[in-house]
N, C-alpha and C positions, 0 to 999 in steps of 0.2 A: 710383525715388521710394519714400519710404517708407510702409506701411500707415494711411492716416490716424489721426490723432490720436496717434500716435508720433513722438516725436523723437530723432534721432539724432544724435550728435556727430561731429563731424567726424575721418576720421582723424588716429591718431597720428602724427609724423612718425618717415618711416624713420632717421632720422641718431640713430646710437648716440650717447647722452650721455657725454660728455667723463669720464672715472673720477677720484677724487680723487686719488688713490694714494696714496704712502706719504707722511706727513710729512715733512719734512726733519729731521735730529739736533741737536740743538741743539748750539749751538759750546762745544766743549769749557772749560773756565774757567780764567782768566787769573789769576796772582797779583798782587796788588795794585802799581800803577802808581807809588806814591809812597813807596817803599823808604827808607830812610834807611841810610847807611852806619855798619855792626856796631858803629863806635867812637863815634859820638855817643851821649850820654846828655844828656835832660834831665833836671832836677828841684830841688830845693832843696839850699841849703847849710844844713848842720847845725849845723857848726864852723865859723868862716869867722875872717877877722882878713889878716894880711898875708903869712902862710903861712910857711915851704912846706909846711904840715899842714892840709887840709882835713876834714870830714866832710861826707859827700856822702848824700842819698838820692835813689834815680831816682823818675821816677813810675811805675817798674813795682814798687816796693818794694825793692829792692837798695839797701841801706848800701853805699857805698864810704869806704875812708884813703883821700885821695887826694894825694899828693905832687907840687909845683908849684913849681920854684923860681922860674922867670919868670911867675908865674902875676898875679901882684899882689894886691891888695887884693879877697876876695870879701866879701860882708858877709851875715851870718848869716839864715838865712830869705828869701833871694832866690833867685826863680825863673834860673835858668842853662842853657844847650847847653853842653855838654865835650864837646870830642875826646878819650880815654882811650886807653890802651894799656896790658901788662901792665908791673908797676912795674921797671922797671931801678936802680935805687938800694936797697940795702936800707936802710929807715928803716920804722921803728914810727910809723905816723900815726895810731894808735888803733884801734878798733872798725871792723869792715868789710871787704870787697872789698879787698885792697890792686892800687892803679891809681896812674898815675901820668898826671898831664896833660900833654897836646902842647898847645905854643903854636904860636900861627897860623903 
């Protein structure tokens, strides 16, 4: 019993506390999930009409000529997806990237 009018607390408990340890490493980082394939480009038509001479800007800035003979009617200042690939025909379609369009 303790000395009167001292109070004492109750023992510690013997069971060593649980350590945090080391953090876990955070997951290494992923590249973005919604890739799009090399050959699409969006963006506006510059030149547009019934073709096969297009002018093209992407929305990343890239002017394109772009050459379509089955392409049809694009109309000037519409927003567009192309399939591209590098131009197999040589033909002069103006200013730009020379590309030539794949139909579906």
């Amino acid at each position: 019993m303790p000395p009167s009018g001292r109070f004492t607390a109750p023992p510690l408990s013997r069971t060593v506390p649980p350590s945090l340890g080391t953090p876990p490493k955070p997951p290494k980082p992923t590249g973005p999930s919604d890739l799009l394939p090399t050959n699409l480009v969006a963006g506006h038509v510059t030149r547009g009409g019934s073709g096969p001479c297009y002018g093209f800007v992407s929305e990343d800035g890239v002017e394109y000529a772009l050459h379509g003979a089955d392409a049809g009617t694009l109309a000037e200042g519409s927003f567009v997806t192309l399939r591209i690939s590098a131009r197999s025909v040589r033909m002069n379609c103006g200013p730009g990237v020379p590309a030539s369009i794949v139909p579906r």
